[in-house]
N, C-alpha and C positions, 0 to 999 in steps of 0.2 A: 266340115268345120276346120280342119289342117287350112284348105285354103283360104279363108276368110280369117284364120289368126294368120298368116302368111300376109296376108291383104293390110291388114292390120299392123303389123311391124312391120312392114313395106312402106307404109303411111305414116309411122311416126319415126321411121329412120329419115323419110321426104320431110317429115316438119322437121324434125332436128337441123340437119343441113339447111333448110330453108330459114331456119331461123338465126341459126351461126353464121350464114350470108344476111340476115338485118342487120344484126347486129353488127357486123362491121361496118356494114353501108353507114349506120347511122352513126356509128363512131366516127367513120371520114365525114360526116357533115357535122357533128358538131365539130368537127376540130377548129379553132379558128387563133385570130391572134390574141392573145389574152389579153382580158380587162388592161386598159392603161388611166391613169389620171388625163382629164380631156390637157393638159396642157403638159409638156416635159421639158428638161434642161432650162432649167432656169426660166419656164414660161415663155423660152424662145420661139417653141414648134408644136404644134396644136396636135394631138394625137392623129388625129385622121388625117394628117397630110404625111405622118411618118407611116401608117398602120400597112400603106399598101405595098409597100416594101418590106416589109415583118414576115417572118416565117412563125407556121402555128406551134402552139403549142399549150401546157395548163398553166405558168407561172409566170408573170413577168416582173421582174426587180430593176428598180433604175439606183445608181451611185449616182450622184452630183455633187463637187463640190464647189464652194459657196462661188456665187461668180462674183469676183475680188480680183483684180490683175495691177497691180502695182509693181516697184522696182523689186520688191521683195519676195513678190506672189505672182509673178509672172505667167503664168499657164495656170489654164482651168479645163479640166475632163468630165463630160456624162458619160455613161455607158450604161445602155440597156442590153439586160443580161433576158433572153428567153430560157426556162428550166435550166438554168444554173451558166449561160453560155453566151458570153459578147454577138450582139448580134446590130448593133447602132452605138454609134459612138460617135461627138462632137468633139472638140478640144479646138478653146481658143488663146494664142501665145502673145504675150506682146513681145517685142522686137525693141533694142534701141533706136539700129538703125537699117534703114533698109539696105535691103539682100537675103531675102526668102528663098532658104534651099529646099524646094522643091526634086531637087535630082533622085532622090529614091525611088521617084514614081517614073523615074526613065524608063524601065524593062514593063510599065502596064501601058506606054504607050497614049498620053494624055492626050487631050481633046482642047481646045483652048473654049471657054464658055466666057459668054458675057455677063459676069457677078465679079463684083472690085475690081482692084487691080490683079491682071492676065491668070482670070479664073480657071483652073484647070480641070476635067472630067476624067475617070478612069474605071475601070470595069467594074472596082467596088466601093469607090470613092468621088469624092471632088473636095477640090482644094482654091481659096480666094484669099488674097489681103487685099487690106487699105492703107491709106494711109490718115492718121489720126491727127497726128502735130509731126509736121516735119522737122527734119535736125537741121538745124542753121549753121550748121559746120561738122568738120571731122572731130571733133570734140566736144557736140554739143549735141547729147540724146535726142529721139524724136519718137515718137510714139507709132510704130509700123505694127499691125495686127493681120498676123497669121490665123485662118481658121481651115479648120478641116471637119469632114465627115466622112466614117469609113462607114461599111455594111458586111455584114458576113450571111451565107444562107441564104439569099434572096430567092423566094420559089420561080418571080417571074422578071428574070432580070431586065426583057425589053423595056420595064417602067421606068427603068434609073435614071436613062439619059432626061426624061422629065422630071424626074422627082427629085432627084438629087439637086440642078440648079435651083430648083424651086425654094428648096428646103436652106440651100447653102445662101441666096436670099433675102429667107427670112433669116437668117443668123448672122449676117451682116448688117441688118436694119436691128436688130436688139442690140447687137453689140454699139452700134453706134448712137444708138440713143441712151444705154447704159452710161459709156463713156464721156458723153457730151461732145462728139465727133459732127463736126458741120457736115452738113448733106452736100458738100463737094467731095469728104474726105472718099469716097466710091459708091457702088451702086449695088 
């Protein structure tokens, strides 16, 4: 009898640990990227074309503010927060005149991409302008549109270098159809 209750708590010490190893397995398969609305930032970027760059998690919260760029309202930011925490973020600037300082991104080492004018790629980012209405002199404004997109956390970052121009893009075809920018103003 000793051995057969020996046998017996032997077997449910094996289910216990067997079941504390499901249970996490199936924890790591549900994890994924949380629900997003199918469209984000302004309806710029279709969830599923940002989602595979997303790290998992239970909550996703998006800011955006309203997309308006005027002389007054010059820069506009979204940022999608995973469980409390920046993990996508757009922001697009208008400029009077050209001269886009891109130099901060000197030490990540940029990639020159073909999106607007001399599209820039970096390990968690990419960066593009256009030009919208050019300035007819040193005193006369012109409409130069700076856009960016960062990333934080990415689990699989060999996707970037496609996802990112892709995305950066689609954010230059909204912004310029927002704007009413002729389809020379970039690509």
């Amino acid at each position: 009898m000793v051995r057969r209750f020996g046998s017996a708590a032997a077997a449910v010490s094996i289910f216990v640990i067997l079941a504390g190893l499901l249970v996490g397995c199936s924890d790591g398969e549900r994890e994924a990227v949380p629900e997003l609305p199918k469209r984000i930032c302004w309806n710029a970027f279709a969830s599923s074309d940002v989602s595979p760059i997303l790290p998992t998690g239970e909550k996703a919260t998006l800011s955006a503010w309203p997309f308006v760029l005027t002389e007054d309202y010059d820069s506009v930011n979204c940022v999608l927060y995973i469980d409390g925490n920046t993990k996508f973020s757009a922001s697009v600037s208008l400029e009077a005149f050209e001269g886009v300082d891109w130099s901060s991104f000197n030490k990540a080492n940029p990639k020159p991409i073909d999106v607007g004018e001399k599209g820039i790629l970096w390990g968690a980012g990419a960066a593009a302008y256009f030009i919208c209405e050019p300035s007819e002199g040193p005193n006369s404004p012109g409409k130069y549109i700076d856009l960016q997109i960062s990333t934080h956390s990415v689990p699989d970052k060999s996707k970037l270098p496609s996802v990112l121009p892709k995305l950066l893009r689609q954010l230059v075809a909204f912004v310029q159809r927002e704007l009413k920018c002729g389809a020379s103003a970039g690509s």
